[in-house]
TIKE-268659 format. One record per atom (N, C-alpha, C, O): x, y, z. Coordinates in Angstrom, 2 decimals. Each point is the difference from the previous one (the first is absolute). Layout:
<atoms>
+---------+---------+---------+
!       X !       Y !       Z !
+---------+---------+---------+
!       X !       Y !       Z !
...
+---------+---------+---------+
</atoms>
This chain:
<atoms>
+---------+---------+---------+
!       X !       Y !       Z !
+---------+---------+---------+
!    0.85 !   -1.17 !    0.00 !
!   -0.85 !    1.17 !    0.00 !
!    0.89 !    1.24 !    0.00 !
!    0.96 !   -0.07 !    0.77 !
!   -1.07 !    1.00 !   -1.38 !
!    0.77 !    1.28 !   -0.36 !
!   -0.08 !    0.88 !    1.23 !
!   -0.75 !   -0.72 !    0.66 !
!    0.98 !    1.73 !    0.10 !
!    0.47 !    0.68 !    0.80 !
!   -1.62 !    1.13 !    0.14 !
!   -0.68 !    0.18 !    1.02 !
!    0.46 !    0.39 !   -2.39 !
!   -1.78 !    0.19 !   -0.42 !
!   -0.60 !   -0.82 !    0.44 !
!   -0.48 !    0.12 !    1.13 !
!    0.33 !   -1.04 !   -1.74 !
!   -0.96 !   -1.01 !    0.39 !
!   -0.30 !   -0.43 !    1.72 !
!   -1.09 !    0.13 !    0.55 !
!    2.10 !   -0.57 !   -0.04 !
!   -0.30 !    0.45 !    1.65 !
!   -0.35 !    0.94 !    0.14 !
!   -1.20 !    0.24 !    0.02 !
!    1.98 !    0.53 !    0.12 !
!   -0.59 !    1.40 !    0.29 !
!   -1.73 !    0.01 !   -0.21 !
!   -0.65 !   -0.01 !    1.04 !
!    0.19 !    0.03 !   -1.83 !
!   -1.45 !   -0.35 !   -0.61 !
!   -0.88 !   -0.86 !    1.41 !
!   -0.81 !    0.38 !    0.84 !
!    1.25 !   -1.25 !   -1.04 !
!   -0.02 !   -1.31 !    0.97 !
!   -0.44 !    0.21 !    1.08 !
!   -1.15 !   -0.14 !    0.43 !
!    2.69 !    0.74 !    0.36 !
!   -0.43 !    0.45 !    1.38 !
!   -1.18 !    1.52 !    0.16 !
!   -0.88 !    0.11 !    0.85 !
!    1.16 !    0.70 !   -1.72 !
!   -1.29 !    0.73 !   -0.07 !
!   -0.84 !   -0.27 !    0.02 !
!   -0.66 !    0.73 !    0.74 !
!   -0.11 !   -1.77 !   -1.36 !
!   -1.23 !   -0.41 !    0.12 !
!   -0.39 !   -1.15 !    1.04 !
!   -1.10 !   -0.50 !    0.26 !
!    2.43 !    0.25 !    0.26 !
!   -0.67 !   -0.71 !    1.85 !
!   -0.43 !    1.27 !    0.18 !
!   -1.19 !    0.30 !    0.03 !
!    1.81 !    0.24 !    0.06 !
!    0.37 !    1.02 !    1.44 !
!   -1.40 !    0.63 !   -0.22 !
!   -0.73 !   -0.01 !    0.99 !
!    0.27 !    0.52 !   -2.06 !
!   -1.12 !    0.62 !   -0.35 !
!   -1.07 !   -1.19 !    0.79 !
!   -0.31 !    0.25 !    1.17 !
!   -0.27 !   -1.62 !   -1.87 !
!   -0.51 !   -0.85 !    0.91 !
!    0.19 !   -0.05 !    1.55 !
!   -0.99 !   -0.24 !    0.68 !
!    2.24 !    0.47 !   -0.05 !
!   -0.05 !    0.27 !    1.60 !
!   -0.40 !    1.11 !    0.53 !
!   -0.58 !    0.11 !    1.08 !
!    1.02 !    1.18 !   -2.24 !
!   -0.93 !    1.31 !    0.37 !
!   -1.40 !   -0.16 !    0.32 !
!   -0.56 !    0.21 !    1.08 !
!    0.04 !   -0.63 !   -2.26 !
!   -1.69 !   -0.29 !   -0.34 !
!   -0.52 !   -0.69 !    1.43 !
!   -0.72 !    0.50 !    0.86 !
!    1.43 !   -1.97 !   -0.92 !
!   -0.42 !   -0.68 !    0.85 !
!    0.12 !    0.50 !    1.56 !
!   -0.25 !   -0.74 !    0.95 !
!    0.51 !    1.62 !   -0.88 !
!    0.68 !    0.98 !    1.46 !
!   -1.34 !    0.51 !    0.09 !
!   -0.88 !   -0.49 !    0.70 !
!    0.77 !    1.74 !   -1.61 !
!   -0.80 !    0.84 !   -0.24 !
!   -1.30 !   -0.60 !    0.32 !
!   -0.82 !    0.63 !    0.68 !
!    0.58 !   -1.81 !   -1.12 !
!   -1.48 !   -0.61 !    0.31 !
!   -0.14 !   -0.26 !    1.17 !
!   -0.88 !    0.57 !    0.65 !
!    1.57 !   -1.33 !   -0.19 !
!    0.13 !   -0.45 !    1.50 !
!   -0.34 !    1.59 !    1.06 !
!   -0.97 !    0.12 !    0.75 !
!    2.15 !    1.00 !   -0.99 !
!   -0.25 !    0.96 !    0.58 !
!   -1.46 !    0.49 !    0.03 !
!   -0.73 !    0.15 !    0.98 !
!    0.50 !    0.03 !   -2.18 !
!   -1.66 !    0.22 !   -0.10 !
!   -1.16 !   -0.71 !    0.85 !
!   -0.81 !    0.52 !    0.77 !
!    0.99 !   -1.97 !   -1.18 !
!   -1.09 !   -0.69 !    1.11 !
!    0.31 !   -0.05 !    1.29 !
!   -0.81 !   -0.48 !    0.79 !
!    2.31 !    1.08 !   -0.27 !
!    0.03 !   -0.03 !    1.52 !
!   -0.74 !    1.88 !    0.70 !
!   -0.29 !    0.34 !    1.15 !
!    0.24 !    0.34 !   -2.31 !
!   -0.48 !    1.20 !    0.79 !
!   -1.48 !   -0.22 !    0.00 !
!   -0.71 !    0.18 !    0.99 !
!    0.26 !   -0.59 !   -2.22 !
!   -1.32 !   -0.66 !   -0.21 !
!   -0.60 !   -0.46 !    1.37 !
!   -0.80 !    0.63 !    0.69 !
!    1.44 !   -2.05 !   -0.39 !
!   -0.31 !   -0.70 !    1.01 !
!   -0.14 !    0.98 !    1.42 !
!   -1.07 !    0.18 !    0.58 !
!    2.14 !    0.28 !   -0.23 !
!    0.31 !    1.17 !    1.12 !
!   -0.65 !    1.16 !   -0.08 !
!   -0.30 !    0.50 !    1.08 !
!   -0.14 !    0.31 !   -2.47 !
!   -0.27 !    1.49 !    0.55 !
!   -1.14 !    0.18 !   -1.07 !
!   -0.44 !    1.15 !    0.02 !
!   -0.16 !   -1.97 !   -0.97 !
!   -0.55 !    0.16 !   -1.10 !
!   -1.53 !   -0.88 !    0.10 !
!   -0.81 !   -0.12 !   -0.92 !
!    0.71 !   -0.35 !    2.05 !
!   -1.12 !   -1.20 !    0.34 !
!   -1.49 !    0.91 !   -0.49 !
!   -0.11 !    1.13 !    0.48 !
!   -0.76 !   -1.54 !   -1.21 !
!   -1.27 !    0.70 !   -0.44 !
!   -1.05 !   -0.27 !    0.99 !
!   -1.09 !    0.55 !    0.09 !
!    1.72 !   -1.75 !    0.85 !
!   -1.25 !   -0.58 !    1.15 !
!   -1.19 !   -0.64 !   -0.62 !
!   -1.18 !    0.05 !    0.33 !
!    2.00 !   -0.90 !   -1.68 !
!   -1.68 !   -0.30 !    0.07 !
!    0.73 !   -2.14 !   -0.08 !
!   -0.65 !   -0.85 !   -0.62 !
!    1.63 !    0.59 !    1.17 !
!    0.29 !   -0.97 !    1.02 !
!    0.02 !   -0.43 !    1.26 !
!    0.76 !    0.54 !    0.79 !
!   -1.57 !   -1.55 !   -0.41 !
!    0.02 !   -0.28 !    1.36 !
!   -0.15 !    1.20 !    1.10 !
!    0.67 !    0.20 !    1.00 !
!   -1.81 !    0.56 !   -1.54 !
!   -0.56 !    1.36 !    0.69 !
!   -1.07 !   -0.63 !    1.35 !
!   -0.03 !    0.44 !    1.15 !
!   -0.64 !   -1.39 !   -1.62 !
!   -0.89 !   -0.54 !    1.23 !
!   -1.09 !    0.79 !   -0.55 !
!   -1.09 !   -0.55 !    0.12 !
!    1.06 !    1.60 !   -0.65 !
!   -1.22 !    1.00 !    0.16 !
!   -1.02 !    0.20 !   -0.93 !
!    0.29 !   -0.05 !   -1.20 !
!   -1.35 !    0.25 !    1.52 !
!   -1.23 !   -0.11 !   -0.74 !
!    0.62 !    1.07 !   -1.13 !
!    0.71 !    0.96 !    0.31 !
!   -1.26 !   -1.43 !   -2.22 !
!   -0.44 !    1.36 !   -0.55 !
!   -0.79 !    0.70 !    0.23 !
!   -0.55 !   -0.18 !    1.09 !
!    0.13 !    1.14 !   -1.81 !
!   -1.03 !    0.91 !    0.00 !
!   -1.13 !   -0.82 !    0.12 !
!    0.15 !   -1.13 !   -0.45 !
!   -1.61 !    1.49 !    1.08 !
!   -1.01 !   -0.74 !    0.11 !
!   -0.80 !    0.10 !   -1.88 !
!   -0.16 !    1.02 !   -0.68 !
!   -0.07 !   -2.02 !    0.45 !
!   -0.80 !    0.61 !   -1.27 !
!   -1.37 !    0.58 !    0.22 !
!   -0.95 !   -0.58 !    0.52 !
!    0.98 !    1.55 !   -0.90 !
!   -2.11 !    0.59 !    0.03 !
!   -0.40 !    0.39 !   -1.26 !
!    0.68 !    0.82 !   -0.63 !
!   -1.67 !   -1.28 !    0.18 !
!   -0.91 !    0.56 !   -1.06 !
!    0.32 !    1.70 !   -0.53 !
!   -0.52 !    0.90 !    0.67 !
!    1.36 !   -0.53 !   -1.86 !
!    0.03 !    1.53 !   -0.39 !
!    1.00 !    0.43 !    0.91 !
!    0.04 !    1.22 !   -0.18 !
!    0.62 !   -1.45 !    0.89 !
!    1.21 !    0.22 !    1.04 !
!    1.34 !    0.72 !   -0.74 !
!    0.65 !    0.92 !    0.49 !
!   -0.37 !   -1.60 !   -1.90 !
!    1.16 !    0.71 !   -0.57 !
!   -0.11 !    1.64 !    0.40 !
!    0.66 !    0.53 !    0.89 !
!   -1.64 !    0.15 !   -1.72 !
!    0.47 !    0.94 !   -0.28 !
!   -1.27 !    1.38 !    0.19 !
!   -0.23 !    1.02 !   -0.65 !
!   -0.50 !   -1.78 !    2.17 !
!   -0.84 !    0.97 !    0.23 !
!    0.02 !    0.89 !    0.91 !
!    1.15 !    0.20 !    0.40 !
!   -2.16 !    0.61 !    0.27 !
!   -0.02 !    1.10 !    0.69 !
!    1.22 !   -0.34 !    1.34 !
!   -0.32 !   -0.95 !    0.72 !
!    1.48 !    1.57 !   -0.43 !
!    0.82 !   -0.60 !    1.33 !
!    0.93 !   -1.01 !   -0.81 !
!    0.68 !   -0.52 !    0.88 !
!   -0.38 !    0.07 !   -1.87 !
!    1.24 !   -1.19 !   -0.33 !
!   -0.83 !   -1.23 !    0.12 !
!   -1.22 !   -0.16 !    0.01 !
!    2.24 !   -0.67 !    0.09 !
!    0.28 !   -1.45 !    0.21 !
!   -0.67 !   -0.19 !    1.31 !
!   -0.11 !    0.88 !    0.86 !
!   -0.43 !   -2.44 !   -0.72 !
!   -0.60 !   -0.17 !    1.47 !
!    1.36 !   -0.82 !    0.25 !
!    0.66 !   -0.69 !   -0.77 !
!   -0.49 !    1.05 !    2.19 !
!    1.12 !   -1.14 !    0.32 !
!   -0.20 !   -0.63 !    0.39 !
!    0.46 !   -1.10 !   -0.30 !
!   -1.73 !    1.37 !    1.79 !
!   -0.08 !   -0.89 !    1.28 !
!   -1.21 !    0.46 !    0.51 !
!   -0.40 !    1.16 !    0.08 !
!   -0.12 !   -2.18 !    0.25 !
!   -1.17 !    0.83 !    1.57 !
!    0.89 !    0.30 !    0.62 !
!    1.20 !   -0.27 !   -0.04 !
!   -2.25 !    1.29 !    1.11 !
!    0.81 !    0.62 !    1.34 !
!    0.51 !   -1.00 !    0.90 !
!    0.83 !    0.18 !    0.89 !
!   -1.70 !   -1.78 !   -1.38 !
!   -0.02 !   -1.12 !    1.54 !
!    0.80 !   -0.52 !   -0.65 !
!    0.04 !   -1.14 !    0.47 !
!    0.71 !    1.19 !   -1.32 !
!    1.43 !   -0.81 !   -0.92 !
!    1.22 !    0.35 !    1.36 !
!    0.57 !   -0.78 !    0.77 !
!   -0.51 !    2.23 !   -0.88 !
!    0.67 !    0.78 !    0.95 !
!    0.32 !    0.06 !    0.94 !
!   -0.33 !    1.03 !    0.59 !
!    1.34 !   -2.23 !    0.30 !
!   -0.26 !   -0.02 !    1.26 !
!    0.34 !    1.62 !    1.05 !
!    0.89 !    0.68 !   -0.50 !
!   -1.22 !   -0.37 !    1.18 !
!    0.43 !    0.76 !    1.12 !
!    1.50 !   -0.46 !    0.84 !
!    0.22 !   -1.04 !    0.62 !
!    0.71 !    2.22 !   -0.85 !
!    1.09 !   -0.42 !    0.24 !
!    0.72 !   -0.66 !   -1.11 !
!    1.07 !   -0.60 !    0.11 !
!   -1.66 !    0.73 !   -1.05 !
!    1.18 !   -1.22 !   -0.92 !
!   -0.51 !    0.68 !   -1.39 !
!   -0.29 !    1.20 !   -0.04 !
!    0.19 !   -2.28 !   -1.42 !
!   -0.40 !    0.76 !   -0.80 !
!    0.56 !   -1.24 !   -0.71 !
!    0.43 !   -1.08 !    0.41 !
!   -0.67 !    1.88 !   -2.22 !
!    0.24 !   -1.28 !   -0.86 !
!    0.92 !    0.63 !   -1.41 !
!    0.10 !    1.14 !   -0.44 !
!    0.50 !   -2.47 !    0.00 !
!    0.75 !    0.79 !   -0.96 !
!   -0.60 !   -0.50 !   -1.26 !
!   -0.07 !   -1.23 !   -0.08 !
!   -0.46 !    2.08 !   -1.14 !
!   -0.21 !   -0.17 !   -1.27 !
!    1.16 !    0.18 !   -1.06 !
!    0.40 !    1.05 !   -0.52 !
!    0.18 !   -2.85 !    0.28 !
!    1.29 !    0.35 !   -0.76 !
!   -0.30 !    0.46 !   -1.61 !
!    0.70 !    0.85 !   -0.55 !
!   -1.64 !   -1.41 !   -0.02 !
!   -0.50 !    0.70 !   -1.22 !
!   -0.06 !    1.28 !   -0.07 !
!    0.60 !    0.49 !   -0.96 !
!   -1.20 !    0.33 !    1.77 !
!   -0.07 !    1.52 !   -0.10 !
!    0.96 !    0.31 !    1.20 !
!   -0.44 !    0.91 !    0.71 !
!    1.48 !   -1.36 !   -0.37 !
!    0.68 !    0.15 !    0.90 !
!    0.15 !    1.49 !    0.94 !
!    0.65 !    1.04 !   -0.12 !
!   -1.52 !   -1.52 !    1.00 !
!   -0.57 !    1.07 !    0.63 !
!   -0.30 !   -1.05 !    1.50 !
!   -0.29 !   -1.19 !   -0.13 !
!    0.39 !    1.74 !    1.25 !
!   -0.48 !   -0.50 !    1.50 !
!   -0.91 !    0.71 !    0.45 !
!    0.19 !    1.22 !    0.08 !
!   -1.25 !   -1.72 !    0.28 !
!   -1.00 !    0.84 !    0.81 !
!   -0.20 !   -0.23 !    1.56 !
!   -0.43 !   -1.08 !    0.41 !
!    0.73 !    2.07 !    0.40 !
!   -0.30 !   -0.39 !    1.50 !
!   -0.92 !    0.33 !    0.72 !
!   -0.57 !    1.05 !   -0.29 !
!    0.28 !   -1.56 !    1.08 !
!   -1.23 !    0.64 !    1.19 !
!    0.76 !    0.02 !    1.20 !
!    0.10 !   -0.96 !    0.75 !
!    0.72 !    2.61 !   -0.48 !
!    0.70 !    0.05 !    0.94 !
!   -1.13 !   -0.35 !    1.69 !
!    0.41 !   -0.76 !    0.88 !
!   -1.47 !    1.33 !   -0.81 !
!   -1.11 !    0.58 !    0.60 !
!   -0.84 !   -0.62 !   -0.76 !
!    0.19 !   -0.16 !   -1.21 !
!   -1.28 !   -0.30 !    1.88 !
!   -1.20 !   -0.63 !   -0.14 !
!   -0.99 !    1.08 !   -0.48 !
!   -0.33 !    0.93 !    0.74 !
!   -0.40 !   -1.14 !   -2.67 !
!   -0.14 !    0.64 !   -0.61 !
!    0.87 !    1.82 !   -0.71 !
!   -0.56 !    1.05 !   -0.34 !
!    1.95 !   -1.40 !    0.37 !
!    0.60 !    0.38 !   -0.42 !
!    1.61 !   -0.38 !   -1.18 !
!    1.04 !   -0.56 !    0.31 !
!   -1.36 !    1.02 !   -1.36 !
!    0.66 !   -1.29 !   -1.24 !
!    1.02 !    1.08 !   -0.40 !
!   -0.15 !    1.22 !   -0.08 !
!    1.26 !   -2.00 !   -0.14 !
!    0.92 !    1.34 !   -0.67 !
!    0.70 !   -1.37 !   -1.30 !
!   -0.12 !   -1.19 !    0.28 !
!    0.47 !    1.42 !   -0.97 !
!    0.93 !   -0.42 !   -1.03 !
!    1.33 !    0.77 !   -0.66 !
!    0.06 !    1.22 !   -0.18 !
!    0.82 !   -2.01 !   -0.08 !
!    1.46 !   -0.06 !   -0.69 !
!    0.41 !   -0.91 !   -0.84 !
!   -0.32 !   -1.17 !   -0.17 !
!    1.34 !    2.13 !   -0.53 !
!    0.77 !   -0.97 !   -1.07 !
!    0.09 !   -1.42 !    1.05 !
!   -0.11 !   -0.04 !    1.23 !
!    0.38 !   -1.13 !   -2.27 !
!    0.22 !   -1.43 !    0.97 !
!    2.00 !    0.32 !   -0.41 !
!    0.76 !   -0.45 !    0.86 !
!   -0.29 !    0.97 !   -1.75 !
!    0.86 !    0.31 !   -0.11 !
!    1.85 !    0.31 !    0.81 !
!    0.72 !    0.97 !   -0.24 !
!   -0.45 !   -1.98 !    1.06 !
!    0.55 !    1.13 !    0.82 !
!    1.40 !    0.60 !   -0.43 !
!    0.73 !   -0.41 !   -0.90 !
!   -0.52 !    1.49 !    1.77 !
!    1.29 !    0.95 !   -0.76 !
!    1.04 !    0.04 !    0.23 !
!    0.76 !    0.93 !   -0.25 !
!   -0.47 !   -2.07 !    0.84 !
!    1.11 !   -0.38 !    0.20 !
!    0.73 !   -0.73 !   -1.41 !
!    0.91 !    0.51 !   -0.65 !
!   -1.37 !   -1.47 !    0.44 !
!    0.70 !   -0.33 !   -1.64 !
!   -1.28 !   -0.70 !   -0.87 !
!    0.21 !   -0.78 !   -0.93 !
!   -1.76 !    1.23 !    1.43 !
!   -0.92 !   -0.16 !   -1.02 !
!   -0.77 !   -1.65 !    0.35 !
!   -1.06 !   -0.34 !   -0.53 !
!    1.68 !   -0.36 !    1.30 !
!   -0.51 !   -1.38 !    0.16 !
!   -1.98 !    0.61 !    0.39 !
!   -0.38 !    1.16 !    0.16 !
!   -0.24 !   -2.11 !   -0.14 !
!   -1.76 !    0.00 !    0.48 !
!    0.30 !   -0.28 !    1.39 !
!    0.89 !   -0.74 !    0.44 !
!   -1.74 !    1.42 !    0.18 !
!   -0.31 !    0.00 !    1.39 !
!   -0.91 !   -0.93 !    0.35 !
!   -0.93 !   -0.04 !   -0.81 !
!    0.86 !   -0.66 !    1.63 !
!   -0.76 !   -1.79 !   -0.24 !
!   -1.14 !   -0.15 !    1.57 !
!   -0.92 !   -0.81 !    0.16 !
!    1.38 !    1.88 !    0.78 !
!   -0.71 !   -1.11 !    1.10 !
!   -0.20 !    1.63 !    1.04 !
!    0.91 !    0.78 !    0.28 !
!   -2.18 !   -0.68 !    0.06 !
!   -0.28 !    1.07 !    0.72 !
!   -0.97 !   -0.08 !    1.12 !
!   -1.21 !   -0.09 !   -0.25 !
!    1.85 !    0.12 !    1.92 !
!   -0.46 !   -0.60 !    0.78 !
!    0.29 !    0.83 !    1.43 !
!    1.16 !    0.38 !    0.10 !
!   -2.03 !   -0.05 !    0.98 !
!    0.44 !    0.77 !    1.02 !
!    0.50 !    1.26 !   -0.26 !
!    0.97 !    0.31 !    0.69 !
!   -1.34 !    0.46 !   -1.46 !
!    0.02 !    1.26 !   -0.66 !
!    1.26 !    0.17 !   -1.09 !
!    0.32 !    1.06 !   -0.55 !
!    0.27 !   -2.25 !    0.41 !
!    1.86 !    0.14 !   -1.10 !
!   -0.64 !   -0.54 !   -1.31 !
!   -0.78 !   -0.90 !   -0.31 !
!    1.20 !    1.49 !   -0.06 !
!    0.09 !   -0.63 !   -1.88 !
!    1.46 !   -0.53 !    0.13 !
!    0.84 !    0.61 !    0.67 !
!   -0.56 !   -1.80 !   -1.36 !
!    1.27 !   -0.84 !    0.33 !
!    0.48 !   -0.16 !   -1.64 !
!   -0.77 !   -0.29 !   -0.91 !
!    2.42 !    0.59 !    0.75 !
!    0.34 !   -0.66 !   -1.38 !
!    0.58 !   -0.58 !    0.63 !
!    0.46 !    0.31 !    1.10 !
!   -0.28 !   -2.03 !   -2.14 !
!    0.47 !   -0.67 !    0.11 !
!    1.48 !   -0.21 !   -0.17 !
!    0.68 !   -0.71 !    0.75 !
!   -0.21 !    1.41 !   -1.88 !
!    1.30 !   -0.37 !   -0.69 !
!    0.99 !    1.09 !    1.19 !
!    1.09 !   -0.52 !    0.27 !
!   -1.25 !    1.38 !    0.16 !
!    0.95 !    0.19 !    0.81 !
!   -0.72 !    0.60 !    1.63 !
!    0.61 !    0.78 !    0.74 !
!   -1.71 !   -1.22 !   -0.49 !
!   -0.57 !    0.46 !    1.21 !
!   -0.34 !    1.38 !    0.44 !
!   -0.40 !    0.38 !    1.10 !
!    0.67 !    0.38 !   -2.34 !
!   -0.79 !    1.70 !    0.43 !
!   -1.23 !   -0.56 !    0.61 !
!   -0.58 !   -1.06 !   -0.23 !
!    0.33 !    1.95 !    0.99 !
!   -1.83 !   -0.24 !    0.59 !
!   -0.60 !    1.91 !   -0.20 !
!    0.69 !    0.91 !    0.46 !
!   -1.49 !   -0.75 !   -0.91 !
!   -0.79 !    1.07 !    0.13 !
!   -1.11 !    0.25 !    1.43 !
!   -0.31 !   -0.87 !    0.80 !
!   -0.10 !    2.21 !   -0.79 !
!   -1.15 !    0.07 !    0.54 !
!   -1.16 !    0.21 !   -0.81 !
!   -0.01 !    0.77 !   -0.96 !
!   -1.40 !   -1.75 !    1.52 !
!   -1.32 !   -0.53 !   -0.72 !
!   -0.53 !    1.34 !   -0.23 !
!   -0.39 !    0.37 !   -1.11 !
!    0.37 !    0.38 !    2.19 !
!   -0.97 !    1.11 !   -0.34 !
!    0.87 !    1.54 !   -0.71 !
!   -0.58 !    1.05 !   -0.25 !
!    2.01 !   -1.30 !    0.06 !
!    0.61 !    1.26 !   -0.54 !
!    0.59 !   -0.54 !   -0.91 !
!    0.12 !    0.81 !   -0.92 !
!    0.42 !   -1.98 !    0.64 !
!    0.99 !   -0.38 !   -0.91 !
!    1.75 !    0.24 !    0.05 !
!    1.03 !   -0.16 !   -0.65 !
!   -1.65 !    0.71 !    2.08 !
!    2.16 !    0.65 !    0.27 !
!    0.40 !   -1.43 !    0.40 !
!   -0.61 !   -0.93 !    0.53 !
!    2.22 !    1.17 !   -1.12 !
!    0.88 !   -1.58 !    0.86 !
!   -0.13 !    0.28 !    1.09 !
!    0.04 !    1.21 !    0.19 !
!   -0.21 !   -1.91 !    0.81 !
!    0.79 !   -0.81 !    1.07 !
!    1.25 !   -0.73 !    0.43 !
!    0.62 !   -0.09 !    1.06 !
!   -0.43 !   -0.52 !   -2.60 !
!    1.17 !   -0.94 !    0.75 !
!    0.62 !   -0.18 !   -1.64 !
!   -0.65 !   -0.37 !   -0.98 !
!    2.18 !    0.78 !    1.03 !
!    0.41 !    0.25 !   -0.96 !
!    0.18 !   -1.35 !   -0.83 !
!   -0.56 !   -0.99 !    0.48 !
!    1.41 !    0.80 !   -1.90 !
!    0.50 !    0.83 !   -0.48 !
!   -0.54 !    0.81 !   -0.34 !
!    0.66 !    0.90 !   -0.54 !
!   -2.43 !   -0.71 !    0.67 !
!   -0.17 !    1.22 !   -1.75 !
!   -0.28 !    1.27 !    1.03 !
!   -0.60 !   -0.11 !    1.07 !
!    1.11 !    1.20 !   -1.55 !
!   -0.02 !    1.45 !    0.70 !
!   -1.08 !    0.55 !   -0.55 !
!   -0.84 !   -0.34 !    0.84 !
!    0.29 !    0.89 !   -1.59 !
!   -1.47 !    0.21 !   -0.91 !
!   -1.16 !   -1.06 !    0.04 !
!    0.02 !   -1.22 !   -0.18 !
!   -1.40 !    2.40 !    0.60 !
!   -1.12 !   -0.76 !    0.11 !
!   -0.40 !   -0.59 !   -1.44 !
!    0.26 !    0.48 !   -1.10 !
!   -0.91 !   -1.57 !    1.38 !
!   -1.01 !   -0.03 !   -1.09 !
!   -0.89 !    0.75 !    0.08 !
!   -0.50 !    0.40 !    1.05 !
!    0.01 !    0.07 !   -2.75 !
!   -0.52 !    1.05 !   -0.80 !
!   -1.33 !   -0.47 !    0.55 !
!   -0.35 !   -1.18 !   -0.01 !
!   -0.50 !    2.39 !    0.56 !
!   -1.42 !   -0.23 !   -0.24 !
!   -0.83 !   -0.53 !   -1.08 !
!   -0.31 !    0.85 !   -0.84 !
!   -0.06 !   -1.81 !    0.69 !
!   -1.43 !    0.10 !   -1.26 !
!   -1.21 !    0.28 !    0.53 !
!   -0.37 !   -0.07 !    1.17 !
!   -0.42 !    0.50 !   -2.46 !
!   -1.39 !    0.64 !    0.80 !
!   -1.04 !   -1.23 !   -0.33 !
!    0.03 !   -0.67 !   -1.04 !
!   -0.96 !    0.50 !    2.16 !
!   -0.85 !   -0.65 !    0.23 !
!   -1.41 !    0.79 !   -0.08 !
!    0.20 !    1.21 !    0.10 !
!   -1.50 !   -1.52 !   -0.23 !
!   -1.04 !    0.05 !    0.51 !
!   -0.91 !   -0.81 !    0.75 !
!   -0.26 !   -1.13 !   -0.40 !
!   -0.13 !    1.48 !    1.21 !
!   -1.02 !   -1.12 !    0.78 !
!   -1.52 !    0.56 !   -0.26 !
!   -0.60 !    1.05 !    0.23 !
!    0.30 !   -2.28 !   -0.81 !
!   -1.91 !    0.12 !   -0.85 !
!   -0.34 !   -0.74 !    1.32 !
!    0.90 !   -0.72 !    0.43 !
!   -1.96 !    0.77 !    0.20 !
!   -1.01 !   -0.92 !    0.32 !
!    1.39 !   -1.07 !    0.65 !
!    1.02 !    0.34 !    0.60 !
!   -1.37 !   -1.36 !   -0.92 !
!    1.02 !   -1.02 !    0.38 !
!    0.86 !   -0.38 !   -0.76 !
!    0.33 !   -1.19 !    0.05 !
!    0.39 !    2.29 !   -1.19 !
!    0.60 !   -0.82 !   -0.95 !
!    0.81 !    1.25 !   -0.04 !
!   -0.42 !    1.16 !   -0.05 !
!    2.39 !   -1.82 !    0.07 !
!    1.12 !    1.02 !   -0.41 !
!    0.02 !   -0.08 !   -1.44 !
!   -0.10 !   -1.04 !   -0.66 !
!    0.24 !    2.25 !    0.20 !
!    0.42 !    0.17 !   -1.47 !
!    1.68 !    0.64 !   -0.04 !
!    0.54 !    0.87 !    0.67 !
!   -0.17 !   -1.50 !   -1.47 !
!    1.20 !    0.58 !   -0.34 !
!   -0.09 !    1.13 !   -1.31 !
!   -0.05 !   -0.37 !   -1.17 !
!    0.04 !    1.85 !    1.61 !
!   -0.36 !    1.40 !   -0.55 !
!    1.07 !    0.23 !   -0.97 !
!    0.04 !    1.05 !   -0.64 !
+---------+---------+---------+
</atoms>
């Protein structure tokens, strides 16, 4: 083989070990900071209701009695958490958290909990508690009809 011709050669491993790097890197931030939550969430979707897409108030998500008091639920499809810090009182947030983006999975005794590195929020403000993530999750707006949250 000519002195070119390697040359050639080893370029195009090396390009294949680049690539193959590159992918790997990708599905590990994926896995770690890129999660959409709609794996092994535990959590109900949206409730379906009759005309619900796209009427007066949004999306229905939940009855109010979906909602526990003290705790709350996470919708990984519209990834959004809704809580009932206070009994008949609902607040919602990104399920998002901001620490590196993983879904927030389990919300119980007033904490919204991520999993992938243990930020915990507060249910009724959305501020951390318990680091890593320093920034609340973002409000989303809710309405409460009768017995039914809409996502606005």
């Amino acid at each position: 083989m000519s002195a070119t011709q390697e040359r050639r050669s080893l370029l195009g491993r090396r390009t294949v070990v680049a690539a193959v790097g590159a992918a790997g890197a990708a599905a590990a931030l994926t896995a770690c900071g890129g999660s959409d939550g709609s794996e092994g969430s535990g959590s109900p979707d949206a409730v379906e209701q009759p005309g619900s897409g796209g009427g007066k108030g949004g999306e229905v998500l939940a009855a109010t009695a979906d909602i526990p008091e003290g705790g709350g639920v996470v919708f990984a499809t519209q990834k959004v958490v809704v809580t009932q810090p206070q009994q008949g009182e609902f607040k919602a947030f990104s399920s998002t958290c901001t620490h590196q983006g993983c879904a927030v999975k389990d919300v119980s005794d007033g904490v919204i909990t991520c999993p992938c590195h243990n930020s915990t929020f507060d249910a009724a403000t959305g501020s951390p508690t318990g680091g890593p993530a320093t920034q609340p999750l973002p409000a989303r707006e809710i309405s409460v009809e009768g017995d039914s949250i809409r996502l606005v």
